[in-house]
Backbone as a printed PyTorch tensor [residue, N CA C, xyz], in Angstrom:
tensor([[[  3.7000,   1.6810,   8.6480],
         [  2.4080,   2.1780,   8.2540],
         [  2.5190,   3.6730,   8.0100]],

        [[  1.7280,   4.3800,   6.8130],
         [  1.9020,   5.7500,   6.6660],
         [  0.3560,   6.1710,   5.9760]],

        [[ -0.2270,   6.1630,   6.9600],
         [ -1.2840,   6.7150,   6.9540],
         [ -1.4460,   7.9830,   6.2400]],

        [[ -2.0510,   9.2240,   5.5510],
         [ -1.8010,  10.4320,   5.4880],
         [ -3.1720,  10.7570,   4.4640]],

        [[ -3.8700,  11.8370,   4.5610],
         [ -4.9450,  12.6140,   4.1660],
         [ -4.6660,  12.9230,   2.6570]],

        [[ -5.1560,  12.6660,   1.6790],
         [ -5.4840,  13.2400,   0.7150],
         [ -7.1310,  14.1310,   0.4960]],

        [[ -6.5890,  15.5300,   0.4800],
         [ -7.6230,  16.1030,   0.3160],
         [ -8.9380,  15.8200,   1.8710]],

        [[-10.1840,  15.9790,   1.5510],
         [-10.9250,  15.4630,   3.0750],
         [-11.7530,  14.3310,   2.5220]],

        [[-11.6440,  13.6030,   1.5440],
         [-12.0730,  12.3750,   0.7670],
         [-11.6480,  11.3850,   0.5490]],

        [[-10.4540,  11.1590,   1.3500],
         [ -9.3460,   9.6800,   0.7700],
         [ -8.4770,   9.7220,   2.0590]],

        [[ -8.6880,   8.3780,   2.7800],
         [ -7.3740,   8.0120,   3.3560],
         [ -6.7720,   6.8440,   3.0420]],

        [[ -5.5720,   7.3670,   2.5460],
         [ -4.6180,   6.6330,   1.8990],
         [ -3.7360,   5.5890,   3.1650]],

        [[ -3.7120,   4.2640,   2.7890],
         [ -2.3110,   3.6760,   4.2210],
         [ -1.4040,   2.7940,   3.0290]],

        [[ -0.2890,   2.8690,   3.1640],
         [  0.6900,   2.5380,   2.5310],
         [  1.8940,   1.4540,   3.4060]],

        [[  1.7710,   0.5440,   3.1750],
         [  2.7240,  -0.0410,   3.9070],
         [  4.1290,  -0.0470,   2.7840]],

        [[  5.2570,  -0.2580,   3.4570],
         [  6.3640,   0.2510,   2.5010],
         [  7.2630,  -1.6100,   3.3890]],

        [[  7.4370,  -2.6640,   2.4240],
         [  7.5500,  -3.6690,   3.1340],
         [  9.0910,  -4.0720,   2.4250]],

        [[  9.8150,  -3.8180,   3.6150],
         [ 11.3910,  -3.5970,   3.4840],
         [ 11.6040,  -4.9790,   4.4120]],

        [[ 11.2190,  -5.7430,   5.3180],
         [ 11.6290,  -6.1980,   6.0090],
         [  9.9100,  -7.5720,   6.1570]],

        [[ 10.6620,  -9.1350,   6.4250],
         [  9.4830, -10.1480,   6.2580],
         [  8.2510,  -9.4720,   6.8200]],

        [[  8.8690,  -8.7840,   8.4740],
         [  8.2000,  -8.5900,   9.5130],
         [  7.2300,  -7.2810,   9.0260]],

        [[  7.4060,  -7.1450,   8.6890],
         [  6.5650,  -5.6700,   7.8160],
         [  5.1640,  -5.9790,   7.4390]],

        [[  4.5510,  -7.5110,   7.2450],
         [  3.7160,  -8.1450,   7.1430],
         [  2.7100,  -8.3600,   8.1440]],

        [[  4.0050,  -8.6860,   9.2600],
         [  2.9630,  -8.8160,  10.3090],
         [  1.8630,  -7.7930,  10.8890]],

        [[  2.1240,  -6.6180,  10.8330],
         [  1.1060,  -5.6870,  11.7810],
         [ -0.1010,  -5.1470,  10.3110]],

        [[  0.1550,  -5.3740,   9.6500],
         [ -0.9110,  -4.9910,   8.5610],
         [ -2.7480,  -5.2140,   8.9320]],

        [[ -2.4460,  -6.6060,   9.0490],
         [ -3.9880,  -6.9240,  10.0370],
         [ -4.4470,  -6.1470,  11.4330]],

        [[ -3.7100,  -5.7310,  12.1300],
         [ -3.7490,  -4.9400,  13.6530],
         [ -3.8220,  -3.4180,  12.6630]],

        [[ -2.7290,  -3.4670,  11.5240],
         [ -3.1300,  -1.5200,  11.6990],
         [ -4.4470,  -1.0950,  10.7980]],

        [[ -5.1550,  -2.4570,  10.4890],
         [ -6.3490,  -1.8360,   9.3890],
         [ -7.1940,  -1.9060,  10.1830]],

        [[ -7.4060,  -2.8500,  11.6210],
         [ -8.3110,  -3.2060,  12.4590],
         [ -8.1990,  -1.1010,  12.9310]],

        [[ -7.1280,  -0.9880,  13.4450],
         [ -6.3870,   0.4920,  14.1750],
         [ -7.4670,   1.3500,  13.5960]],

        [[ -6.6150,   1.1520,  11.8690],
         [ -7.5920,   2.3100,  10.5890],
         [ -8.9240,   2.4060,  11.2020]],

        [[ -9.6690,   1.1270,  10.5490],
         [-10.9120,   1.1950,  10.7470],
         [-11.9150,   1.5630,  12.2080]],

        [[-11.2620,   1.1840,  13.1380],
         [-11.8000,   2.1590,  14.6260],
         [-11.2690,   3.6020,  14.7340]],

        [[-10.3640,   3.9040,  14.2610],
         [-10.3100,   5.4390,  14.5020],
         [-10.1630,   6.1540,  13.5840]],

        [[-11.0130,   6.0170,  11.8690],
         [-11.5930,   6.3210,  11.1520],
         [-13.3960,   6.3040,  11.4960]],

        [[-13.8180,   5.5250,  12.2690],
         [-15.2130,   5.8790,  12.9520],
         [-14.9900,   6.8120,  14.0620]],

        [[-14.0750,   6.7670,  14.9280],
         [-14.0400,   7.3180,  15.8090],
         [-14.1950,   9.1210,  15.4030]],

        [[-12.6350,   9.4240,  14.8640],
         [-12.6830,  10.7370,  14.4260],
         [-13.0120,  11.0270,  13.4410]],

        [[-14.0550,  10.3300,  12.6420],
         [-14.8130,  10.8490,  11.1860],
         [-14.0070,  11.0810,  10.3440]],

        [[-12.9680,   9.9790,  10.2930],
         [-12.0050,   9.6470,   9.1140],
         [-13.2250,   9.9080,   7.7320]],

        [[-12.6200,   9.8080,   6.7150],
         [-13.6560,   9.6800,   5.7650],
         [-14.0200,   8.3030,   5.1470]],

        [[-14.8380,   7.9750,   4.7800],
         [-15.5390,   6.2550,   4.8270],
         [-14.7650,   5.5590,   3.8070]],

        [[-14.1840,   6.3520,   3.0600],
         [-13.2370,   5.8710,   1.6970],
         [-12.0700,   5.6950,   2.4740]],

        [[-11.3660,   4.0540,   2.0830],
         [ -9.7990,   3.9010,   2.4240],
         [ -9.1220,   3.4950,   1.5810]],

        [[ -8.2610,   4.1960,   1.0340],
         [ -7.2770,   3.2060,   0.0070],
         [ -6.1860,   2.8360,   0.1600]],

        [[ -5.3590,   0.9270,   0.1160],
         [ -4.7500,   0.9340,   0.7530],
         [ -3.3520,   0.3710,  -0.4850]],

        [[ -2.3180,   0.1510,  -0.1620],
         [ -1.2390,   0.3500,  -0.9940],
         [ -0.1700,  -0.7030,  -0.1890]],

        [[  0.6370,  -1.6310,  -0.4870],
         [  1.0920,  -2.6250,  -0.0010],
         [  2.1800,  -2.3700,  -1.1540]],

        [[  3.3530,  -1.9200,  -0.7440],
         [  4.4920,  -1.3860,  -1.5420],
         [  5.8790,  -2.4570,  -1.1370]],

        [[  6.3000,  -3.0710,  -2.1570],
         [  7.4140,  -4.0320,  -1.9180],
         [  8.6780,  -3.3440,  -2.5620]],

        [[  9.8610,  -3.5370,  -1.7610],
         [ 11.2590,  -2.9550,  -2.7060],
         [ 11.9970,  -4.3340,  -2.7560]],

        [[ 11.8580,  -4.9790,  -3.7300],
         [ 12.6470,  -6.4320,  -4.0830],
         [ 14.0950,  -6.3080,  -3.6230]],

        [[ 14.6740,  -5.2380,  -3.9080],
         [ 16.1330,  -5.2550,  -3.4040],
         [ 16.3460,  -5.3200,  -1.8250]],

        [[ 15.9340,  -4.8530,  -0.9790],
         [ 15.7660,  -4.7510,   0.5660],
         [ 15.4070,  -6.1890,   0.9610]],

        [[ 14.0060,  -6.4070,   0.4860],
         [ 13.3850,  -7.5410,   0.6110],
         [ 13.7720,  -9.1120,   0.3440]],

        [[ 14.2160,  -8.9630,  -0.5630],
         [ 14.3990, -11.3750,  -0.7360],
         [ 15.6850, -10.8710,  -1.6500]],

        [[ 16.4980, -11.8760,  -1.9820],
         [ 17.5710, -12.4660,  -2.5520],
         [ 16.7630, -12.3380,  -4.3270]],

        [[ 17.4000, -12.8360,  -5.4170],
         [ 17.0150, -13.4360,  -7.0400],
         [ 16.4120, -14.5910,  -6.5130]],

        [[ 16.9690, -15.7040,  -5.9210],
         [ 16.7970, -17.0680,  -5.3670],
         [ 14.5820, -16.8260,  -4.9690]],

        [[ 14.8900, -15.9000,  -3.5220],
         [ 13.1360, -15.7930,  -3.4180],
         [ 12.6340, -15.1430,  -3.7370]],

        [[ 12.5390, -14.7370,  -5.3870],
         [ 11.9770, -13.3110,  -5.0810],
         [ 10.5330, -14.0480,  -5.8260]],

        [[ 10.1430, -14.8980,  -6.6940],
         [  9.2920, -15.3710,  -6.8760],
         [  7.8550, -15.5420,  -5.3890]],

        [[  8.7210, -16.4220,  -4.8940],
         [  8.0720, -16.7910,  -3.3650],
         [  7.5820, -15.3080,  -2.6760]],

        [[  8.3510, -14.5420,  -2.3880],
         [  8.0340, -13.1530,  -1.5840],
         [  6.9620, -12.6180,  -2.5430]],

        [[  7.5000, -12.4060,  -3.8990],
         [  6.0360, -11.4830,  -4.5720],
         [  4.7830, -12.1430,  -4.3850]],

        [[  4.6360, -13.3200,  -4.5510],
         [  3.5900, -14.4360,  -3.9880],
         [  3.1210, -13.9350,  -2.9300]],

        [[  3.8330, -14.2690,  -2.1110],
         [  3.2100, -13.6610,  -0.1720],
         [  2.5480, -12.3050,  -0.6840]],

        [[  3.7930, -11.4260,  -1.0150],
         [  2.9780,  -9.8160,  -1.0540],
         [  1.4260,  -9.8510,  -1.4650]],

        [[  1.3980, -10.0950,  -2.9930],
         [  0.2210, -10.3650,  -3.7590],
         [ -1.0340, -11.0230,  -2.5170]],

        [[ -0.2800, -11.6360,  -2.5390],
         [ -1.7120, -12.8470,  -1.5400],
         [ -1.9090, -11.7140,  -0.1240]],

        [[ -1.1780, -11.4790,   0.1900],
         [ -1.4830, -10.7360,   1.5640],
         [ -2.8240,  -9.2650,   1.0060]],

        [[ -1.7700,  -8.6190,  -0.1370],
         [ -2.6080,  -7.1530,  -0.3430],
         [ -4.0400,  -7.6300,  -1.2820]],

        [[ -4.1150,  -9.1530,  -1.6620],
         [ -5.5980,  -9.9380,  -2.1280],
         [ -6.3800,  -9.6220,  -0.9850]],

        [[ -5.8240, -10.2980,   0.1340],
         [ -6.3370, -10.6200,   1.2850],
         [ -6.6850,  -9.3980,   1.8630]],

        [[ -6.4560,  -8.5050,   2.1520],
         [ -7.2370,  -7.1580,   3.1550],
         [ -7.3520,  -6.1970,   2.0920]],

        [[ -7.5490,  -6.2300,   1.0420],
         [ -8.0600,  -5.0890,  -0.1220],
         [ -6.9780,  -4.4600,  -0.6640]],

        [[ -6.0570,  -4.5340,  -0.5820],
         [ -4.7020,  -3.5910,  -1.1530],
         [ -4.5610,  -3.4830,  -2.4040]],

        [[ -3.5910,  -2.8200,  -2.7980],
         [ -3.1070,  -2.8310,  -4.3430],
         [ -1.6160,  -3.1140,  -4.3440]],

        [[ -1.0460,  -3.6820,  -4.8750],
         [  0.4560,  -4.0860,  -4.8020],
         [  1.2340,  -3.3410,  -5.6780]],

        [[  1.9520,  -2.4980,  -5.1230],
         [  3.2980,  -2.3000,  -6.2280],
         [  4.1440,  -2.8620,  -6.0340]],

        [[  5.1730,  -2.9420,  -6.9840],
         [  6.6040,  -3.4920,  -6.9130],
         [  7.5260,  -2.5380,  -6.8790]],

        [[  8.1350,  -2.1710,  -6.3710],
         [  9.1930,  -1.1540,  -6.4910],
         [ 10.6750,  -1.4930,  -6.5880]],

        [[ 11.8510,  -1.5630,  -7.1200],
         [ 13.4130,  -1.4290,  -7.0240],
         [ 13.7780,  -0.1150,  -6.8240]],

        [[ 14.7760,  -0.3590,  -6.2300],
         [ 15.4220,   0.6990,  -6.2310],
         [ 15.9490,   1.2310,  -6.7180]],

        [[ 16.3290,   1.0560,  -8.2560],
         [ 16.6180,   1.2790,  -9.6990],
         [ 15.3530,   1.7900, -10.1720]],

        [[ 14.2080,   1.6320, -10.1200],
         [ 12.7660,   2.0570, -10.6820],
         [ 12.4260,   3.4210, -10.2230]],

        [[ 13.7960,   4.3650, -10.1360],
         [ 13.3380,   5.4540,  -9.6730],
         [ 13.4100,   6.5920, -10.4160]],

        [[ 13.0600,   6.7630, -11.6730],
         [ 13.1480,   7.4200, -12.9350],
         [ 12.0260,   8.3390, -12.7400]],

        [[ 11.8990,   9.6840, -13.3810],
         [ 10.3460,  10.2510, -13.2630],
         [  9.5170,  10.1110, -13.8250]],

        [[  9.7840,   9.3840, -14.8080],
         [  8.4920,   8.3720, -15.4120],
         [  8.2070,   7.5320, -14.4180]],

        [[  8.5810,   6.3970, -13.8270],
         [  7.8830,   5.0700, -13.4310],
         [  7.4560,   5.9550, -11.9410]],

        [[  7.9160,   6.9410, -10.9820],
         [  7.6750,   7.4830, -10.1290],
         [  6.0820,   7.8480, -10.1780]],

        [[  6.1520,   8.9910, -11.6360],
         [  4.9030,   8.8990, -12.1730],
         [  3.5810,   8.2800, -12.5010]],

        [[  4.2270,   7.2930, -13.3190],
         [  3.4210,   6.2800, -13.2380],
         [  2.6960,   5.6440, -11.8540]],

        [[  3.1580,   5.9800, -10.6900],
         [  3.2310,   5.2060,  -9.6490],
         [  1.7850,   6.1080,  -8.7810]],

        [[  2.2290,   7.5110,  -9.1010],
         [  1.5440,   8.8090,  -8.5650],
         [  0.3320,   8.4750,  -9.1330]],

        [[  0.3720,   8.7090, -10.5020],
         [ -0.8710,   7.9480, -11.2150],
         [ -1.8870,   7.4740, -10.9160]],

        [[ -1.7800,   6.4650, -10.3060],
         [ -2.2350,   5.1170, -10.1410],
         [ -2.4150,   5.0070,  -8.8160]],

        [[ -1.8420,   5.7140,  -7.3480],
         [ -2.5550,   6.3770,  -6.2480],
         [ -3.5480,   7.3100,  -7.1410]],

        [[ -3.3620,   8.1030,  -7.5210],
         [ -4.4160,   9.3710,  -8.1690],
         [ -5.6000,   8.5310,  -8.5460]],

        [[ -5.5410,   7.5840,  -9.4630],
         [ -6.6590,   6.7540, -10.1340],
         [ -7.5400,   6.0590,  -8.9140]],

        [[ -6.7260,   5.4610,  -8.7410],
         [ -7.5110,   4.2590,  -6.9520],
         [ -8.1690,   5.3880,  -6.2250]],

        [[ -7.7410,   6.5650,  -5.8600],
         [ -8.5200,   7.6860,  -5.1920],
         [ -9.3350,   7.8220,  -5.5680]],

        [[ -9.3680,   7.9300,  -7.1240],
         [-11.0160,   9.0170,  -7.5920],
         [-11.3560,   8.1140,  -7.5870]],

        [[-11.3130,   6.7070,  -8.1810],
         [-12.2600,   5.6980,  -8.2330],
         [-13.2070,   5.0820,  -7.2290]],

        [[-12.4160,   4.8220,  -5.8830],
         [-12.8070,   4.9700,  -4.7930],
         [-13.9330,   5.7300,  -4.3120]],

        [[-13.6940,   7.1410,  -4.2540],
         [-14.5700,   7.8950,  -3.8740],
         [-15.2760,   8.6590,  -5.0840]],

        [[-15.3120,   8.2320,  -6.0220],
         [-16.4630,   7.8160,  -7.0330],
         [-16.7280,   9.4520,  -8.1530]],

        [[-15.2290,  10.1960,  -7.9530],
         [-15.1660,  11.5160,  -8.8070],
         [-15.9670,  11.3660, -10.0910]]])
């Protein structure tokens, strides 16, 4: 989990899912988010990011099956899914990536 402040209008949580088990605490750390975002006057906007690296993650054989799970999981508690390789690390697609946190932010909190 990588929680971290953008600006005092956006909290961003990013799960970075290298490993099956990486799945599991997602439900416990948004329950986490959401009580101690009331608690310490987090800000009411959360945006959340469910980041897969296919190479770390499943074989060619599952990778169908795993993007499935991902997708369905970041459906399931509001997320946005990227896909990431570890080859996809060009400063374009990086970009692109920045982007598109940048976009989900303002949209979110309604710039």
């Amino acid at each position: 989990m990588y929680p971290f402040m953008l600006g005092y209008d956006v909290l961003i949580y990013v799960v970075d899912v290298t490993l099956p088990t990486a799945f599991d605490s997602i439900e416990s750390d948004l329950n986490r988010l959401n009580i101690t975002r009331v608690e310490n006057s987090y800000p009411k906007n959360l945006v959340k990011y469910l980041i897969g690296n296919k190479v770390d993650l499943c074989s060619e054989q599952t990778k169908i099956m795993n993007k499935t799970l991902a997708t369905l999981y970041a459906e399931t508690f509001g997320m946005r899914y990227v896909e990431m390789n570890s080859t996809q690390t060009s400063p374009a697609y990086l970009e692109s990536i920045a982007r598109d946190f940048y976009e989900t932010a303002k949209s979110t909190v309604n710039y």
